[in-house]
C-alpha positions as CSV (number, residue, x, y, z in Angstrom):
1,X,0.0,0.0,0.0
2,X,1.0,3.4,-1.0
3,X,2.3,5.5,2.3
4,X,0.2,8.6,2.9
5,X,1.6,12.0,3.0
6,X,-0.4,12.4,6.1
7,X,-2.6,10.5,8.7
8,X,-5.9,12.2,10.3
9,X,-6.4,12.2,14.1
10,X,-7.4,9.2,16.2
11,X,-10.6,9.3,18.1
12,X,-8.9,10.2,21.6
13,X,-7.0,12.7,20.2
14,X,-9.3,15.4,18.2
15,X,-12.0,17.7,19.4
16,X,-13.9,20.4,17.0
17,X,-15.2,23.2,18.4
18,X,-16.4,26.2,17.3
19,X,-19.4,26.3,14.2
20,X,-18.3,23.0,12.7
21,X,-18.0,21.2,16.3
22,X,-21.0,22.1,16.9
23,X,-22.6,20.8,13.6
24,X,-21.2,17.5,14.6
25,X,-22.6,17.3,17.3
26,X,-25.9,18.0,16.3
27,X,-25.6,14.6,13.7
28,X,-24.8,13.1,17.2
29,X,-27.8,14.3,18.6
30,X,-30.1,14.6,16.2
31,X,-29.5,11.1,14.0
32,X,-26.7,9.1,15.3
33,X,-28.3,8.7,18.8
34,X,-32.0,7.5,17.5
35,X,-31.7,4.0,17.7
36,X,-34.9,3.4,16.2
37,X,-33.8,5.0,12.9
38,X,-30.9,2.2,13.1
39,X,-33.2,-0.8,13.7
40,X,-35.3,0.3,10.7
41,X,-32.8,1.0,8.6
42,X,-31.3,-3.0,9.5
43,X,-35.2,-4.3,8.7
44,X,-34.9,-3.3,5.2
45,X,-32.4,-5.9,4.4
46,X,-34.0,-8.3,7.6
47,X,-37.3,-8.1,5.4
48,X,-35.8,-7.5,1.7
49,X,-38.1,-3.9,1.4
50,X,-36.5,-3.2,-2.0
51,X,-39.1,-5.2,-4.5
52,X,-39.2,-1.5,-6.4
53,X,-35.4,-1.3,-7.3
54,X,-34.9,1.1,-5.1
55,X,-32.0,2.0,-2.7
56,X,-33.6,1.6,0.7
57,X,-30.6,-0.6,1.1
58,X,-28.0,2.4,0.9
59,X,-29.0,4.0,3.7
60,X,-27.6,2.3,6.9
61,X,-24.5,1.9,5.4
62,X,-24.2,5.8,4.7
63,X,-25.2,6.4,8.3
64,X,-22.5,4.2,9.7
65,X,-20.1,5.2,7.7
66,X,-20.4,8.6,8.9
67,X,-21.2,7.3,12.5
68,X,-17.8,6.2,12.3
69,X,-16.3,9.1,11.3
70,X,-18.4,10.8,13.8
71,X,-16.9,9.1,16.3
72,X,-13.5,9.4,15.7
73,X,-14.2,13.4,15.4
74,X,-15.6,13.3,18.9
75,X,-14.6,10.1,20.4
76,X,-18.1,10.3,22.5
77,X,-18.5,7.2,24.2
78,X,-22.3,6.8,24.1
79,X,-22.1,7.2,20.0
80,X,-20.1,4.3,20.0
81,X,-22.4,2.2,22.1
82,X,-24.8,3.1,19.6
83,X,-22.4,2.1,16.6
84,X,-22.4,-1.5,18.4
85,X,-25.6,-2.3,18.6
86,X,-26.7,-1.4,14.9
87,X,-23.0,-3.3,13.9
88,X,-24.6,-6.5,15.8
89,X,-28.1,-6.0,14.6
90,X,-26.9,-5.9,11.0
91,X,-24.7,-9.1,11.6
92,X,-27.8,-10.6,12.7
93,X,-29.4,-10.2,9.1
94,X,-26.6,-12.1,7.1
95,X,-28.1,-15.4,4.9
96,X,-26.5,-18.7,5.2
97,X,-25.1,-17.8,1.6
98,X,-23.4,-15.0,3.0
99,X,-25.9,-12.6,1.3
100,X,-26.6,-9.4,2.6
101,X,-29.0,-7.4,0.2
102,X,-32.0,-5.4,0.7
103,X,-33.4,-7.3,-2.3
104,X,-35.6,-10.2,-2.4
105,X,-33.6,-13.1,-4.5
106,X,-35.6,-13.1,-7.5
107,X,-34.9,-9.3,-8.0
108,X,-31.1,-9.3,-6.9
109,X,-28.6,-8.0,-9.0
110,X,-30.9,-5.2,-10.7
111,X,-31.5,-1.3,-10.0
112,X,-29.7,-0.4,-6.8
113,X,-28.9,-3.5,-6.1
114,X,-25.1,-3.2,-5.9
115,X,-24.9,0.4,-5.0
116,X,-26.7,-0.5,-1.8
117,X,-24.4,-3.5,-1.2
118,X,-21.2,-1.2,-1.9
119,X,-22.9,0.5,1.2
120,X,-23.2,-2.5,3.6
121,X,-19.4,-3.1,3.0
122,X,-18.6,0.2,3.3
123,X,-20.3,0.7,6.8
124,X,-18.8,-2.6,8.2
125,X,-15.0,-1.5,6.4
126,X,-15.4,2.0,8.5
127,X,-16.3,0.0,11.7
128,X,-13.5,-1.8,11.6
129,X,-11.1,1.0,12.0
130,X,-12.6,2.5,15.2
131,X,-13.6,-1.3,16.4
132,X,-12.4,-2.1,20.2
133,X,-13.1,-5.8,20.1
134,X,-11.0,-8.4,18.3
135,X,-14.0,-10.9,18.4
136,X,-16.4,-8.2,17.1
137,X,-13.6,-7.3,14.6
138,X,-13.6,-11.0,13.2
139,X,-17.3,-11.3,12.7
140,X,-17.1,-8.4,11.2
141,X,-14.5,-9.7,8.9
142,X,-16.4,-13.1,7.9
143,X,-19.7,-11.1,7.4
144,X,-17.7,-8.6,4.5
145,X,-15.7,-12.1,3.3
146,X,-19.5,-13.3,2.5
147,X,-21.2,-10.5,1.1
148,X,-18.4,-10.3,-1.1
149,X,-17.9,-14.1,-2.3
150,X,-21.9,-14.2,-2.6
151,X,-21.2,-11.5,-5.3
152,X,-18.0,-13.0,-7.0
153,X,-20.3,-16.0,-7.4
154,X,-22.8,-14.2,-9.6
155,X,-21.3,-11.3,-10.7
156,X,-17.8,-10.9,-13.3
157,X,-16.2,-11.9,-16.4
158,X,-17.7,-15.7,-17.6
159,X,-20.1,-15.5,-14.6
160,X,-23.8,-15.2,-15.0
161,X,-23.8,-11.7,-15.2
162,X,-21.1,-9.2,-16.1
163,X,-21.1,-6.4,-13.6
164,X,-23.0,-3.7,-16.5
165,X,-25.5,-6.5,-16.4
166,X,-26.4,-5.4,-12.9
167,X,-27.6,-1.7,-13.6
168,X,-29.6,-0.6,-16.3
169,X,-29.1,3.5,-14.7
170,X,-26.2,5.6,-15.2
171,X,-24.6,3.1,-17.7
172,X,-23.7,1.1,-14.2
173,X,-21.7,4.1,-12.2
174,X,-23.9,2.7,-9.5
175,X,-23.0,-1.0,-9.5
176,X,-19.0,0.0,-10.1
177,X,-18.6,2.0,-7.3
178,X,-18.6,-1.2,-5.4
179,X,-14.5,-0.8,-6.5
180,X,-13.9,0.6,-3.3
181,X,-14.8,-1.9,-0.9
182,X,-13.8,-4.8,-3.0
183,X,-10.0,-3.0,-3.2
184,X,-10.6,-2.1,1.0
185,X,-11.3,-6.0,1.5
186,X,-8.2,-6.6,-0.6
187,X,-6.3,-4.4,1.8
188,X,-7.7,-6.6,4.9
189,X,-7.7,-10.1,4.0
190,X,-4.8,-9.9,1.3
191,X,-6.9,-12.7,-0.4
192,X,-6.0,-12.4,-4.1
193,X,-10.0,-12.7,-5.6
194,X,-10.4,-9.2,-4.1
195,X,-8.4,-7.5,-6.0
196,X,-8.9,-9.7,-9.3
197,X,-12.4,-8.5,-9.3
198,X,-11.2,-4.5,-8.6
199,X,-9.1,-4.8,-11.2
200,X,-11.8,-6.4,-13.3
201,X,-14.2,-3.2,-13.3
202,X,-11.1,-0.4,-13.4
203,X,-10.4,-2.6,-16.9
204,X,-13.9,-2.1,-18.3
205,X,-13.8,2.0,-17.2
206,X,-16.7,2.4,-14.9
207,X,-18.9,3.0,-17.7
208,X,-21.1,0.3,-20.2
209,X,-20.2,2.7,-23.3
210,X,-17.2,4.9,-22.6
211,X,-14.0,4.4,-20.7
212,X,-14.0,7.0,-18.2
213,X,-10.8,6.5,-16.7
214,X,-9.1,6.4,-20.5
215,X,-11.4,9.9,-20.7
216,X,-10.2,11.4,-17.3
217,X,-6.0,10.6,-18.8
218,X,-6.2,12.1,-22.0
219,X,-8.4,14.7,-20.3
220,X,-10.4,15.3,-24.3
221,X,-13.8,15.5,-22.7
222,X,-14.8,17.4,-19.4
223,X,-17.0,15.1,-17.0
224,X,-20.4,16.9,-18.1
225,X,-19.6,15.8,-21.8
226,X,-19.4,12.0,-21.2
227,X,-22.3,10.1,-22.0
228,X,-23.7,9.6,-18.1
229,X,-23.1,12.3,-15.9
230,X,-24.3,11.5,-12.7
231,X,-22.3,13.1,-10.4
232,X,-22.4,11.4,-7.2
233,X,-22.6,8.2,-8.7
234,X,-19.2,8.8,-10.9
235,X,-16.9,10.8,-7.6
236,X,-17.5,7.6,-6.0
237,X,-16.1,5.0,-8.6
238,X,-13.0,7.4,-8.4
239,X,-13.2,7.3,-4.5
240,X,-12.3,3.5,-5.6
241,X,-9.9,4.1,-8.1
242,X,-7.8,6.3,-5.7
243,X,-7.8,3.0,-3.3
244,X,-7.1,0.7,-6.2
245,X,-3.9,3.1,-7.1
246,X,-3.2,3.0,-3.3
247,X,-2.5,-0.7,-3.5
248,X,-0.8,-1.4,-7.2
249,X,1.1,2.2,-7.1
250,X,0.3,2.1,-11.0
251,X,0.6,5.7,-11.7
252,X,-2.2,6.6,-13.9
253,X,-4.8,5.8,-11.8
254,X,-3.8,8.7,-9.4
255,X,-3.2,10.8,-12.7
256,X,-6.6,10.0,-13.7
257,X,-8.4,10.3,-10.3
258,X,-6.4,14.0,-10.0
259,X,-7.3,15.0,-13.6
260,X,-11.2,14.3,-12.9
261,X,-11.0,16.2,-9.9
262,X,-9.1,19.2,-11.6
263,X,-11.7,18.6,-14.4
264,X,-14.3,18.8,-12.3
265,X,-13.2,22.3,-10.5
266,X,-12.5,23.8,-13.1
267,X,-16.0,22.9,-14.8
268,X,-18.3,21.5,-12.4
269,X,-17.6,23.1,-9.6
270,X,-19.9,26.5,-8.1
271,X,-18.7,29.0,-5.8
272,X,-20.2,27.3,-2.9
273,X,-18.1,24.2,-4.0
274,X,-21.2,22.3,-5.2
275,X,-21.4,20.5,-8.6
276,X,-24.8,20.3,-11.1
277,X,-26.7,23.0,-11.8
278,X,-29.2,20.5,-13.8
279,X,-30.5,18.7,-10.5
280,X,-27.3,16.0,-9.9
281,X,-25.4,15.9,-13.1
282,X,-22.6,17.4,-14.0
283,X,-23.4,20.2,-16.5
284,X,-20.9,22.6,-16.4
285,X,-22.1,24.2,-13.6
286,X,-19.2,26.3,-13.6
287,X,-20.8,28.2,-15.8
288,X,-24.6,27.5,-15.6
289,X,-24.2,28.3,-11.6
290,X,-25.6,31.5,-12.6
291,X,-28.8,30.4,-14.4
292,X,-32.2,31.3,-12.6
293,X,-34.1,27.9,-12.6
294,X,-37.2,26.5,-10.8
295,X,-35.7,23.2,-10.2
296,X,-33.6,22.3,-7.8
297,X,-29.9,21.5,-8.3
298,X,-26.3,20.8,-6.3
299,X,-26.9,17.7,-4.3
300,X,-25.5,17.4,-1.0
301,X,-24.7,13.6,-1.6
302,X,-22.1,15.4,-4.2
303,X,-20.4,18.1,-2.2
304,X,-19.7,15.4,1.1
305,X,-18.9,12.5,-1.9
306,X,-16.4,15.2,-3.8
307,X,-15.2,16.2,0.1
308,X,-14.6,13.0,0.8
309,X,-12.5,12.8,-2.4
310,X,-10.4,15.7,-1.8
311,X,-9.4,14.5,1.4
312,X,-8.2,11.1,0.6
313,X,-6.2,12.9,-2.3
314,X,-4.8,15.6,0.4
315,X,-3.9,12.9,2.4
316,X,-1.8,10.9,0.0
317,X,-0.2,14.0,-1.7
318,X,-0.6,16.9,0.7
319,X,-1.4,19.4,-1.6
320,X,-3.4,22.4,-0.3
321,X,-5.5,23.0,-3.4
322,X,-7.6,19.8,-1.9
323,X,-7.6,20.9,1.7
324,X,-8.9,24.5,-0.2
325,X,-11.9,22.3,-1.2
326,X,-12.7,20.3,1.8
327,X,-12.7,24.1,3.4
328,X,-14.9,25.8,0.6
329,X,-17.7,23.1,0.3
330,X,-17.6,22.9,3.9
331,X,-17.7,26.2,5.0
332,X,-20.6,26.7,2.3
333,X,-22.8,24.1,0.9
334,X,-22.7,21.3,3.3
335,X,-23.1,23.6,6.4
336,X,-25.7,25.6,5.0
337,X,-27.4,22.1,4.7
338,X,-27.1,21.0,8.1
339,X,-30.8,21.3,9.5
340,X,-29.8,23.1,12.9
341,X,-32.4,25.4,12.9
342,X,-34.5,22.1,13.6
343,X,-37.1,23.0,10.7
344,X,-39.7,20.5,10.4
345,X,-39.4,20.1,6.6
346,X,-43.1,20.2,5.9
347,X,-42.6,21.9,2.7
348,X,-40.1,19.8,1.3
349,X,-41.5,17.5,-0.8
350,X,-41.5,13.7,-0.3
351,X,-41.7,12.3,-3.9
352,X,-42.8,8.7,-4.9
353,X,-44.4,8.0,-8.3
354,X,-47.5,5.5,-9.1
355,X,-47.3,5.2,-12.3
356,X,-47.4,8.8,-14.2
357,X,-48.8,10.0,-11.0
358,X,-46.7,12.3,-8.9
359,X,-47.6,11.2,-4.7
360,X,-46.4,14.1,-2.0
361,X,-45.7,12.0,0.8
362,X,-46.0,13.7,4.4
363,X,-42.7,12.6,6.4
364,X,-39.7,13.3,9.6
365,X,-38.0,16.2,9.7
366,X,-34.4,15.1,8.9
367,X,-31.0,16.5,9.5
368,X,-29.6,17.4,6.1
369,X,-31.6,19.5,3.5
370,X,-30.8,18.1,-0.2
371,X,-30.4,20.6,-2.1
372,X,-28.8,24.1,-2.4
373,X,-29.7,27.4,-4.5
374,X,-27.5,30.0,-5.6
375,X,-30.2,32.5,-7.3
376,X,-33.0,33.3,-5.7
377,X,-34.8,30.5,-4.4
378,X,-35.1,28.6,-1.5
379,X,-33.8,25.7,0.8
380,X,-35.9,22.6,1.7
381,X,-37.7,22.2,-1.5
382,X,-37.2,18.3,-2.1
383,X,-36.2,15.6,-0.4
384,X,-33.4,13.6,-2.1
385,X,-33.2,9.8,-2.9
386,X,-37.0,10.2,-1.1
387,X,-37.5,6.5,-0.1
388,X,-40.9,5.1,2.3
389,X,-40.3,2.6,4.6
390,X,-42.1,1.4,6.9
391,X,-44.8,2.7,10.2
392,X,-45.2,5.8,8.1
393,X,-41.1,6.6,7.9
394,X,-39.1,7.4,5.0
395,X,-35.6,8.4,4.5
396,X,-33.4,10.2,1.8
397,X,-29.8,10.0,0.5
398,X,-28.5,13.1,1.7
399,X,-29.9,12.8,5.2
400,X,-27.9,9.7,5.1
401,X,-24.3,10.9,4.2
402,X,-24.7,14.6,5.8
403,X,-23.0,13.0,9.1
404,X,-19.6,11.9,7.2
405,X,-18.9,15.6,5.5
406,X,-19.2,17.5,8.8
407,X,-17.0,14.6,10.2
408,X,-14.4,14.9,7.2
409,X,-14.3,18.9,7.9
410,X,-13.3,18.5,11.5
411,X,-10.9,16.0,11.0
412,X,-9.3,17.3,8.6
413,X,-8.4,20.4,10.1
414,X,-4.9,18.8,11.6
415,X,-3.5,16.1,10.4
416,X,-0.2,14.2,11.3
417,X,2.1,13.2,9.3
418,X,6.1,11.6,9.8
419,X,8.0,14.6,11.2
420,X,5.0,16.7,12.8
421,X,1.8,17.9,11.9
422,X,0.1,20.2,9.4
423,X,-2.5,22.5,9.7
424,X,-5.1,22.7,7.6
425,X,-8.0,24.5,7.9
426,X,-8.7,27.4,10.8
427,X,-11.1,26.5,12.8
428,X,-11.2,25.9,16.5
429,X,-10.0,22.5,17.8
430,X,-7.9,20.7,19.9
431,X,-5.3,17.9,19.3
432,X,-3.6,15.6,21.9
433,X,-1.3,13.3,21.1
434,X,1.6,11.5,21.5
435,X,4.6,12.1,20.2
436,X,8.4,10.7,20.5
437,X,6.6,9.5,24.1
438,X,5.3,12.5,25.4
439,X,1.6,14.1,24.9
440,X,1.8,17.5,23.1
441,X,-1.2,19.7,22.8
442,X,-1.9,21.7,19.9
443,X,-4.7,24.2,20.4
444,X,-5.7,26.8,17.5
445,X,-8.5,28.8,18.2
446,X,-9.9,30.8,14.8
447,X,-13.3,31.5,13.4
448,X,-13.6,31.4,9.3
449,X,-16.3,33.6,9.8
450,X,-15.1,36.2,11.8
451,X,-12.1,38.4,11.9
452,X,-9.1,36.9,9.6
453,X,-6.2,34.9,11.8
454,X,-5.6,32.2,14.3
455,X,-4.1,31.1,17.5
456,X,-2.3,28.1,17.7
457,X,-1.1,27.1,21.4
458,X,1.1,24.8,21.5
459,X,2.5,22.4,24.8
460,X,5.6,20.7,22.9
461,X,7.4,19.2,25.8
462,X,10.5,20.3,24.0
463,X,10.1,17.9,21.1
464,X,11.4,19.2,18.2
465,X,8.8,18.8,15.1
466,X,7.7,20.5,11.7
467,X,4.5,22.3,11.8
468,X,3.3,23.6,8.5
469,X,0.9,26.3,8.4
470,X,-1.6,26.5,5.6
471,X,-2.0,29.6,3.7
472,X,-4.8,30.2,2.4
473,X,-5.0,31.1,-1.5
474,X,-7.2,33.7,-0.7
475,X,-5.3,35.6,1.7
476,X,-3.7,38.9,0.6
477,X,-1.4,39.4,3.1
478,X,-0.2,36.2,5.9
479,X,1.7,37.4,9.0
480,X,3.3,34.4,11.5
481,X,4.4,35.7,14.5
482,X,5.9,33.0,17.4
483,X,5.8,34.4,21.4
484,X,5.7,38.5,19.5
485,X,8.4,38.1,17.8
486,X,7.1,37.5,13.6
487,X,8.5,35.3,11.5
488,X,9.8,35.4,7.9
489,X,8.5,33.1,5.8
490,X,8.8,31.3,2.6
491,X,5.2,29.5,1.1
492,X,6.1,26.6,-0.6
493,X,3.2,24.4,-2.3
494,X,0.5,26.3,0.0
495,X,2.3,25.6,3.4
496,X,4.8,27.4,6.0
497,X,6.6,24.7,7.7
498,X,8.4,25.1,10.8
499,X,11.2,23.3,12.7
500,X,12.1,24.1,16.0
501,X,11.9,23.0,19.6
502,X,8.4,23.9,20.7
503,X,8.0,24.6,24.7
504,X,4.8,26.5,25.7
505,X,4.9,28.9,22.6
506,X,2.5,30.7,20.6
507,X,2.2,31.1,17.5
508,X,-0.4,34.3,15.7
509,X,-1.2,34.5,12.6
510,X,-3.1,37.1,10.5
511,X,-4.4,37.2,7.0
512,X,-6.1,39.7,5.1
513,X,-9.0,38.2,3.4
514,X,-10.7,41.3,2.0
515,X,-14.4,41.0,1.0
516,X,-14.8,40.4,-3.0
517,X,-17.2,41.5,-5.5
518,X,-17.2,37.8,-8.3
519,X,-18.9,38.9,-11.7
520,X,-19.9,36.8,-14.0
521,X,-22.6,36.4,-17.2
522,X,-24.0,39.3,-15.5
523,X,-24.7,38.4,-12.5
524,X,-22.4,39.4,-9.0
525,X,-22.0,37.7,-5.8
526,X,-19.7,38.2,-2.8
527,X,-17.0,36.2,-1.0
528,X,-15.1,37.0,1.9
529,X,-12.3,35.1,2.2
530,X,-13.7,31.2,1.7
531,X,-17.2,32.4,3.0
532,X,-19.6,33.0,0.6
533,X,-22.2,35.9,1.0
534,X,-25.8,35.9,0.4
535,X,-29.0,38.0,0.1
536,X,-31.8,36.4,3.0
537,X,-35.1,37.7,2.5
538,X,-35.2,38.0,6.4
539,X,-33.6,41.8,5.4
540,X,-36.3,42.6,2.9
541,X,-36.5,42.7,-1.0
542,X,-33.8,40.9,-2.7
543,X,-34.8,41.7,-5.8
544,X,-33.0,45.1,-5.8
545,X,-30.2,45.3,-8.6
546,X,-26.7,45.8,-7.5
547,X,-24.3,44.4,-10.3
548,X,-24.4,47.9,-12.6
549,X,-24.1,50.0,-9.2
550,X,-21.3,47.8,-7.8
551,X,-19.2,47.7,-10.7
552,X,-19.5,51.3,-11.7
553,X,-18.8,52.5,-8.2
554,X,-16.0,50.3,-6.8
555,X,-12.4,49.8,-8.6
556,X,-11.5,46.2,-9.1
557,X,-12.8,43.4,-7.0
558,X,-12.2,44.6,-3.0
559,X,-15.6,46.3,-1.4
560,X,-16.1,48.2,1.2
561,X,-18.5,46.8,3.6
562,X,-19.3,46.7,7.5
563,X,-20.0,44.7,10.0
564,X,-23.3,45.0,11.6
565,X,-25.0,43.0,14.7
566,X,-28.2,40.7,13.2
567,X,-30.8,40.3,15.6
568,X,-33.4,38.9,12.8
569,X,-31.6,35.8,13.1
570,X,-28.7,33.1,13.8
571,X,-25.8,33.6,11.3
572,X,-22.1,33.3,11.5
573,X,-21.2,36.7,9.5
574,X,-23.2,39.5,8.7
575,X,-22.2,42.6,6.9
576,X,-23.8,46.0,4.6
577,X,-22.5,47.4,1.7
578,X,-23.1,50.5,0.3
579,X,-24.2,50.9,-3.4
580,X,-25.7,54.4,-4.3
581,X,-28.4,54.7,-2.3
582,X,-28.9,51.4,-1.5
583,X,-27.9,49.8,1.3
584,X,-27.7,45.7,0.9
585,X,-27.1,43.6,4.0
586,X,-25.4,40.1,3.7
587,X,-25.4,36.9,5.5
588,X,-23.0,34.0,5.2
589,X,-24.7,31.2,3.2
590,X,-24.4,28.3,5.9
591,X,-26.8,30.6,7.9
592,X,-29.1,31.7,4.8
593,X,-32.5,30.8,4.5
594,X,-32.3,27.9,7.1
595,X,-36.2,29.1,7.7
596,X,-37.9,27.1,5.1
597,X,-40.6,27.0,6.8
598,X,-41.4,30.1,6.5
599,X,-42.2,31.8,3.3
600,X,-39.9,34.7,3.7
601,X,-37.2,31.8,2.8
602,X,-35.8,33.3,-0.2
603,X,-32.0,33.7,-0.6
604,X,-29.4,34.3,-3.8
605,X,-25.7,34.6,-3.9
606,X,-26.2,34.9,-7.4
607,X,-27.5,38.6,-8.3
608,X,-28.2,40.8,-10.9
């Protein structure tokens, strides 16, 4: 296996604070903890609920993927409890065969058969790494040795069904994204069929008529110009394609995974760091982000999947441009997802089809929204990957995965790697750990939403280690200063490192990170720093035009603004700016129109 640049905090060692500690939490207590939600989510596979073709079967294993990820952001003892129970519960539903499908057996193999599998594996792989039980550990083990052989008996080259056989959506995305637990088994049991089949799908491309990965090397076509463009669906086969270069170290399969992801940002990718404009495909949203439309568009299931991406990427290379996007669709579209305003979502529609007939299905409030808008609309319009279950519950997709991208943004933050520790995103948090036999402490306290810079405390016990500082590609000016005394500095690849003996020291920092006026097609929003700035009804008409005014008035990109107290409602940022005679007040998007449901919902980032 390929040696990672950098490693990301055990489960005793990291706390998040701050904003995104605090949206952790609330998965904890407003998902993770409800064991009933777990038990349900086991009785679709217990009962085989998915005679539709439908992906009731992806949903525990999203949950406990991020479950696990939750836990090892927060190491909170009673999540873990909670972990175990659903772990052994699931156990409980294998088949003699092995099988482990929400599918009845004559319908196996079809729809969202393998997708939902790929999840089963996925939640039990994740488990293992935060596991405190050998025994447990083993079960764990035979279960993903038996899901996996009951698929190798019926699914592959000269078996009865090839593995496009198995989809008929997408050109089979869905069913090759299973990659990335067959490679992660690989990586466990070092049992050779494992990575035979892996190596079996990267050969045939991901895709039933085009060879994505041969498309993503000679980089001819962008993403939205292949022939399927689901989004989601196609990050995640290259989730599995990183792992698979992880293990043979051929080359150009981490060319190709870092050519779709530079691909992607520079086409697909908004200026919340969202992708799809056209509902969930890629569409060169880049530049139809500023298109008024009256359907909904940039799915959260692809910001955390693309998230998740970038930080597996970061931490085999260590390059900052994917620590820059694990900060921009964090700060932005997933947390302005995140339900905390504990809306109960009885506007957002619950869609199931009989027939040609469109059903509204009443339903739980859940903890993600799907969906985010950049002109003026408004949040909590549609639930996504809308699934009924059973004693009148439902579930979606992106209330499912929510929990692993606010995991993935705390974690992230520090991360260690062979000669120290590298700091990644500014944010408050805490890291303990040991080091050369001694427990250091590094502390950095720092809001992304409020005044530019950071504090990093630092208890060093006089080991001597590198610390390398992010700099931010936004930031105009970047000041280090250790106990008063400031440092000159060289950047190098988007990171100050330092070496030195570290005692009880201090380290400041200070950016400039000036707010910014973004035009384009005629249309102008505002970022400040990595935090995007939008309109909220909540301050009155939004309709007002600004993009003439601004641009005549103000040289270049910087604007004036300031700060001003919001009593209407909870935000993290808050400013005015002054065109003519107008006067337009701002709110950071991850606090934007989290009333939906209200009607005074509105929002746009996008304005004319």
């Amino acid at each position: 296996m390929k040696n990672l640049a950098f490693k990301l905090p055990e489960a005793e060692e990291i706390k998040t604070r701050g904003y995104a500690g605090s949206l952790i939490n609330y998965t904890i207590g407003n998902q993770y903890d409800d064991e009933s939600t777990w038990k349900l989510l086991v009785d679709q596979f217990q009962f085989c609920y998915d005679i539709d073709n439908g992906w009731r079967g992806e949903f525990w294993g999203k949950m406990m993927r991020g479950a696990c990820l939750t836990f090892r952001a927060t190491n909170n003892a009673r999540l873990y409890n909670e972990i175990v129970k659903t772990i052994k519960d699931m156990l409980s539903v294998k088949e003699k065969s092995g099988r482990i499908s929400s599918y009845p057996i004559d319908k196996e193999f079809l729809g969202w058969d393998m997708w939902s599998r790929k999840y089963v594996m996925l939640g039990f792989i994740y488990f293992l790494d935060i596991c405190k039980s050998d025994r447990l550990k083993e079960e764990v083990i035979t279960a993903l040795k038996g899901c996996a052989d009951y698929i190798l008996a019926h699914v592959g080259e000269g078996k009865e069904k090839g593995i496009f056989d198995t989809s008929q959506i997408y050109g089979g995305l869905n069913s090759c994204s299973i990659l990335e637990p067959f490679v992660r088994l690989y990586e466990i049991t070092g049992e050779k069929r494992y990575i035979d089949f892996s190596k079996y799908i990267v050969e045939l491309g991901f895709c039933s008529d085009m060879n994505i990965i041969e498309l993503c090397l000679n980089k001819k076509l962008y993403p939205y110009q292949y022939t399927h463009t689901k989004a989601y669906e196609m990050i995640s086969c290259f989730e599995g394609l990183l792992e698979y270069y992880k293990v043979t170290g051929e080359k150009k399969y981490l060319a190709a995974v870092e050519n779709f992801v530079d691909m992607v940002v520079k086409t697909d990718y908004t200026i919340i760091g969202c992708s799809g404009c056209t509902h969930e495909l890629f569409d060169n949203s880049t530049e139809k982000q500023t298109e008024e439309t009256d359907g909904v568009m940039q799915e959260t299931c692809v910001t955390v999947t693309f998230m998740k991406l970038a930080a597996k990427l970061f931490l085999l290379t260590g390059k900052a441009k994917y620590a820059e996007i694990i900060e921009c669709s964090g700060l932005n579209a997933l947390f302005g997802a995140v339900n905390d305003e504990n809306q109960t979502m009885k506007k957002t529609e619950g869609r199931k089809w009989i027939g040609d007939n469109l059903i509204l299905v009443e339903h739980e409030p859940f903890p993600f929204d799907s969906y985010s808008p950049l002109t003026k609309g408004k949040r909590g319009r549609r639930v996504a990957g809308f699934r009924e279950l059973q004693n009148g519950r439902s579930y979606g997709c992106c209330a499912a995965i929510g929990g692993a991208g606010t995991a993935i943004f705390g974690l992230s933050a520090i991360t260690k790697r062979n000669n120290g520790f590298s700091v990644n995103l500014y944010t408050d948090f805490e890291l303990k750990t040991e080091y050369k036999g001694d427990k250091i402490l590094i502390k950095t306290s720092a809001n992304p939403y409020g005044k530019s810079g950071a504090k990093i405390n630092i208890d060093g016990k006089g080991k001597m280690f590198k610390l390398a500082l992010r700099v931010p590609s936004y930031a105009k000016v970047f000041d280090i200063a250790i106990n008063g005394e400031k440092l000159q500095h060289k950047s190098v690849n988007g990171y100050v490192s330092i070496e030195r003996v570290w005692q009880n020291d201090v380290i400041l920092l200070f950016w400039k990170a000036p707010l910014k006026a973004i035009y384009k097609n005629g249309k102008i929003a505002f970022k400040k720093g990595a935090v995007v700035l939008a309109r909220d009804e909540r301050f009155g008409d939004i309709g007002i035009s600004v993009y003439k005014d601004v641009k005549k008035n103000f040289k270049g990109s910087e604007i004036p603004y300031k700060m001003f107290k919001n009593d209407l409602f909870k935000c993290n940022l808050s400013l005015k700016v002054t065109v003519g005679k107008n006067e337009i007040a701002l709110v950071d998007y991850s606090s934007a129109g989290k009333n939906y449901d209200d009607e005074n919902c509105n929002i746009a980032v996008w304005q004319k």
